[in-house]
N, C-alpha and C positions, 0 to 999 in steps of 0.2 A: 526702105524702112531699116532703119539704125538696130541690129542685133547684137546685144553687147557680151561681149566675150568673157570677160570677170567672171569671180565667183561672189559678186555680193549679191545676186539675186539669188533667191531661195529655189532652188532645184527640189524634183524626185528624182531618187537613185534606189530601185528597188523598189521595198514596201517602205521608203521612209524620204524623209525631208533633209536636203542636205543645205548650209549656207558655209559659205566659206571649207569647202570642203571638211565638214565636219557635220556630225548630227543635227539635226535643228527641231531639238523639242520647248515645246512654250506651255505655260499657262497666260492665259489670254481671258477677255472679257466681251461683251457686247456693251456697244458703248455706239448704238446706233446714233442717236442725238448730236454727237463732238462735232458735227457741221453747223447745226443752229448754235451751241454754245460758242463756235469761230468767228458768226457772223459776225461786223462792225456792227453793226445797227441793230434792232429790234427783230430774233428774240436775242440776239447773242449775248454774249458775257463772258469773255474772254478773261477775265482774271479767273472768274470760276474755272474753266477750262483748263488755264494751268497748273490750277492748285488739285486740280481732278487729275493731269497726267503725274502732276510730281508726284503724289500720292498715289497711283499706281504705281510707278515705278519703285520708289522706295517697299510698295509689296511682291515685287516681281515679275509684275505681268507686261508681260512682252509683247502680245499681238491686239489687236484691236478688231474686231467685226464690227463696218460700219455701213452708214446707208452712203448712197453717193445719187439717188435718185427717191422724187415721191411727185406725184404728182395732184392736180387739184381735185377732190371727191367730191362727187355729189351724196357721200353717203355722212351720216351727222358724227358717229365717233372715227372718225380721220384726221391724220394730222394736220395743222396750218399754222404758218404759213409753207408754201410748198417750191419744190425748185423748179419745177415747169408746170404752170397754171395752165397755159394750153399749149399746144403744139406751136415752136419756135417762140414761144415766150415763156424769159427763164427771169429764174431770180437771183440774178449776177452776185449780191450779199451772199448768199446764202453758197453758190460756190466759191464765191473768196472765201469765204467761212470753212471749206473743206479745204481749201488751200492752206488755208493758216492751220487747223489740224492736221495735216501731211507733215508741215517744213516742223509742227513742236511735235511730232510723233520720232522724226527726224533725228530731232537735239537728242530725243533720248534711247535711241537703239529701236523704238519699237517697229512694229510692221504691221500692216495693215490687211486686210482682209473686204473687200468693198463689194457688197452686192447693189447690183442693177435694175433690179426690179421686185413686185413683190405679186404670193398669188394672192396675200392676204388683204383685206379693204384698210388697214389701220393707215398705209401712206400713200393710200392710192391704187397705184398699180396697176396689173393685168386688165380689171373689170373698167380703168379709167381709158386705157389704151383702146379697149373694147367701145366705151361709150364714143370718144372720139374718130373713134375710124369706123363708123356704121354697121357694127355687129350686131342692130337688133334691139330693141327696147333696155333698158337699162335696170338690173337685179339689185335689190336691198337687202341683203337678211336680215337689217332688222325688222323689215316691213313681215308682219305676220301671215299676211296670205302670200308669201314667197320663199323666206328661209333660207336656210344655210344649203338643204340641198340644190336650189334651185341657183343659187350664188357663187356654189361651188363649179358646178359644172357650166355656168357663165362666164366665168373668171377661165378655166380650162381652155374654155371657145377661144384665146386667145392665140391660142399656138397653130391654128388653122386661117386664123384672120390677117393673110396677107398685106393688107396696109399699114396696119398697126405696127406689124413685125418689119417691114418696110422702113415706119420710123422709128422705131426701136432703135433698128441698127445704126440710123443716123445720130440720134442719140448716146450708143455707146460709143460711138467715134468721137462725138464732141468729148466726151470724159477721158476716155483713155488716151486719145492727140492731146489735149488739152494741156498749156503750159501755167505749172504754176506761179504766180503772182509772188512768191518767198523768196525761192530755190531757183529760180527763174530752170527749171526742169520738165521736160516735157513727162507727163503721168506715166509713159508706156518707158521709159528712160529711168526712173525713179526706183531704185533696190528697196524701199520706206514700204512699196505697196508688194506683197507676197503674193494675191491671188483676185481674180475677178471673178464673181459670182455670179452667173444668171439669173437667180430669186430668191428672196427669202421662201423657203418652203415651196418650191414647186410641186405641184399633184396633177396628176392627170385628169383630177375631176371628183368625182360623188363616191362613193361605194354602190354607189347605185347606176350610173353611166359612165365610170370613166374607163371602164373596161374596154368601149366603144372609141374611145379614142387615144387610146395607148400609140400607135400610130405616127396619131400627129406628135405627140409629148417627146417619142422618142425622136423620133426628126426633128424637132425644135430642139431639143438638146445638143447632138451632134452639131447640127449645121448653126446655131449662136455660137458655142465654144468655138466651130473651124472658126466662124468668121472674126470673131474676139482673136485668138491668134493669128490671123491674117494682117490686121495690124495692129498686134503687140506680140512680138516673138521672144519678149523678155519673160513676161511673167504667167504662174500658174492661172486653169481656169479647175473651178471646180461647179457645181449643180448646187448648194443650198437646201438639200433634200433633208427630211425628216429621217431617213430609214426606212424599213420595213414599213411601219405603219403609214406613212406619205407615203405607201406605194401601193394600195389600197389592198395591205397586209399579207403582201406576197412577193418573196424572194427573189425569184425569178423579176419581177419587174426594176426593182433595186439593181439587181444583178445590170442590166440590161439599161437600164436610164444611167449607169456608171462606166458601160465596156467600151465605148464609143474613144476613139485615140486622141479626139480632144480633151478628154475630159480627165486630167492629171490625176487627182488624188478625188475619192469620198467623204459622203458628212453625213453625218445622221445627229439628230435631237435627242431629248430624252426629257419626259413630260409626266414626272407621276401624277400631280393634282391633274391635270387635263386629260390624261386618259383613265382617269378613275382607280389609279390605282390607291391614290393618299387621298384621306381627310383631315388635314392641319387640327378639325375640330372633335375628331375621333381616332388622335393620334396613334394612343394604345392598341386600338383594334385595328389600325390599316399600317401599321409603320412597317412591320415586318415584311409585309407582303407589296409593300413598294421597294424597299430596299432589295429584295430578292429578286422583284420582278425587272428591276434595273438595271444588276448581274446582269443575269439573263440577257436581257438586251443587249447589254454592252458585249457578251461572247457572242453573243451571235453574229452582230457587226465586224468581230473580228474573223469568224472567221468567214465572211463573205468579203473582206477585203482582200485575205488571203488569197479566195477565189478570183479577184480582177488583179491581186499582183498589185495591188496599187497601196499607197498610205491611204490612212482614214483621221477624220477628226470631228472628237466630240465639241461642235460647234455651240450648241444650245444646251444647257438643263439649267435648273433652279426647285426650288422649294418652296413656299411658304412660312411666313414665322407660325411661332406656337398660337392654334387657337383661331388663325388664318388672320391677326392682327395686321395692320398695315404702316402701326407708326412706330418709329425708332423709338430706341431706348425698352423695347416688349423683347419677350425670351425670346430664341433663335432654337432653344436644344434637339429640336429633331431638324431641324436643319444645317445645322454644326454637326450631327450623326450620320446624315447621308452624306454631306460634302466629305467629311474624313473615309470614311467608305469609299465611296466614289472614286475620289482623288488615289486613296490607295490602289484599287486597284487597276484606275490607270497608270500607276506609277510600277507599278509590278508587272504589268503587263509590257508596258513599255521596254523598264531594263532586261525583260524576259525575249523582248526582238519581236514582240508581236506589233503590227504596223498603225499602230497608234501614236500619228504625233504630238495630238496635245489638245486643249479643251479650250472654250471660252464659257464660261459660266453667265447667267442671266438674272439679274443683270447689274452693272456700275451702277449706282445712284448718287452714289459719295455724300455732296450735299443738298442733294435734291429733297423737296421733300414738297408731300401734296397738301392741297393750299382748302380743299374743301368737305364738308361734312358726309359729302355722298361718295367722298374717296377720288373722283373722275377728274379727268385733266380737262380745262376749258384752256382756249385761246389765250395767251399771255402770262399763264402759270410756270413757276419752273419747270424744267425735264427731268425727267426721272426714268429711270429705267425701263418703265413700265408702258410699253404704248400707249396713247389716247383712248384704244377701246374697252384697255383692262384696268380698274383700282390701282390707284398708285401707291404703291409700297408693297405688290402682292408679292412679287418674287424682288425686289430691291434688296442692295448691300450695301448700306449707309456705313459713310465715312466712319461712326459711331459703333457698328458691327464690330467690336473688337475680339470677340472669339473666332466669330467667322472669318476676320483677315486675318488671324494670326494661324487661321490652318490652312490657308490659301498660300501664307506668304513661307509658312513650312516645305508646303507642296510644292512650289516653286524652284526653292530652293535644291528642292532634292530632282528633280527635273531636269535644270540647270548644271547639275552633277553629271546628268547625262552625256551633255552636249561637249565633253569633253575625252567623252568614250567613242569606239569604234564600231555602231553596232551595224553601219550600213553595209558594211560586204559580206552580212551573214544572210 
């Protein structure tokens, strides 16, 4: 295996990111979709695609969180069409399609971010790996005599289910060996890609049984990342985790699903409307106490990164428009209130040497935009930020959002300041 000696892969040095021996802070985005929009064929649309990165770049954002795996659901709100329908059968388009996002991420400085799996049903994932490799009747939450607890901790079974994990790992090999069709570059070769993810959102399980298998989660962490580095010694891996609250609201398990000497830097989420702390439609009376409770969050993450010695990064957050609106062109103002917030004070905390290296907001839509009265993404509709199982336009930043990019592309800016400073041998 080819270890490349340069410094244009993105390192840890400390509690921070270094590239080219210098800082490496970003503002970034999730822009999971950029592989269907690559495809050649049907869903792709590669013009759209380019006119989505040049218009990031022109606002500053430099990393991309993408998927680079979904596979086929038997559950109704999941994505399709998917990259591996069954096991050893892939949808070749749809990785040229991430190929061709890699080499135009390439042209323009940016870096990638790619997770591998997911616990959640929106692309498949865990509960699909599960159905295929004989773990036991198959959990729907939306089926109402079954549920989110019973799906969650089905989904969890997967870290215990040897065969699945078996092809899993066959699987990550095919991505990370894999040469791309542009660049003619093999993936684990490639300075473009910053870091492999094990899952969007891993959890151990329920609040109600995942205590029971903390166990298996943490040994399926350790031992994916060794093997992820076994054959790729170039680039970072990191977990996908929520934070505290993905760790079924307990320190100690975050601590502990991050100590493992695979696992390079930390992520954590941050979720007001989803965990109740905002109401879009009773702004007045919940805005305060999401914005605070958001702080909050965010110190505390720091200072349990402090704890692992490791960087961290805000991977995930977003907001709602005013009112919980979902089409362009409707207010933004408490969502232009927490992103300046927010942004502030990872920007503060950052030039302050605390181990924050950068955010990806939730989520890119540019010109996406949903196509139906009930809000919901059906098969052959544009992409949009917004997964298939969520409203589309709920947390989206349409190309149109012109207050929201211009404090994005401030933040940036001032970011970018950084990366020119010396703050990694403090």
């Amino acid at each position: 295996m080819l270890i490349k000696e340069n410094n244009s892969f993105i390192k840890v040095k400390n509690t921070h990111l270094e590239l080219n021996d210098k800082p490496y802070y970003f503002t970034g985005t999730n822009f999971w979709y950029g592989c269907y929009l690559g495809s050649q064929t049907n869903p792709g649309n590669r013009e759209r695609l380019i006119r989505e990165l040049d218009n990031l770049h022109s606002i500053g954002i430099t990393n991309l969180r993408i998927l680079a795996s979904s596979e086929d659901s038997y559950i109704q709100k999941s994505l399709k069409p998917t990259i591996q329908n069954e096991p050893d059968v892939f949808n070749d388009d749809l990785l040229d399609g991430l190929d061709f996002l890699i080499s135009e991420m390439k042209k323009r400085d940016m870096h990638a971010v790619i997770f591998l799996n997911n616990y959640w049903e929106w692309s498949g994932g865990m509960a699909v790996y599960n159905k295929w490799f004989n773990n036991g009747k198959v959990i729907d939450p939306y089926d109402t005599t079954q549920g989110w607890t019973a799906f969650m901790d089905y989904t969890a079974s997967f870290y215990k289910n040897e065969k699945a994990n078996e092809y899993f790992r066959k699987y990550i090999k095919k991505i990370v060996t894999r040469e791309n069709s542009y660049t003619k570059q093999l993936y684990f070769e490639d300075p473009t890609i910053m870091a492999w993810e094990l899952a969007n959102e891993p959890r151990a399980g329920s609040l109600d049984n995942g205590f029971n298998n903390l166990n298996n989660y943490y040994k399926w962490i350790d031992e994916t990342a060794r093997y992820i580095h076994s054959i790729d010694p170039n680039h970072l891996v990191t977990t996908g985790s929520e934070g505290v609250i993905g760790s079924l609201l307990k320190e100690d398990i975050f601590l502990k699903a991050h100590e493992s000497n695979y696992i390079d830097y930390a992520t954590f989420h941050l979720w007001a409307k989803n965990w109740n702390w905002f109401d879009a439609k009773k702004n007045d009376e919940t805005y305060m106490t999401a914005e605070k409770n958001a702080i909050e969050y965010f110190n505390q993450h720091m200072i349990l990164s402090r704890k692992l010695n490791k960087p961290i990064v805000l991977e995930e957050f977003g907001l709602p428009r005013d009112n919980e609106n979902y089409n362009s062109g409707t207010p933004t103002i408490a969502r232009d209130k927490y992103y300046e917030k927010l942004l502030s004070v990872v920007y503060d905390s950052a030039a302050a040497g605390a181990p924050i290296a950068g955010t990806n907001f939730w989520a890119w839509t540019g010109e996406g935009r949903g196509k139906n009265e009930d809000n919901f993404w059906r098969v052959g509709d544009p992409f949009t930020g917004d997964p298939p199982h969520e409203p589309q336009g709920i947390n989206s930043v349409y190309d149109t959002d012109f207050t929201t990019i211009n404090i994005l592309k401030n933040h940036a800016a001032k970011m970018n300041i950084l990366n020119e400073k010396n703050f990694i041998n403090k």
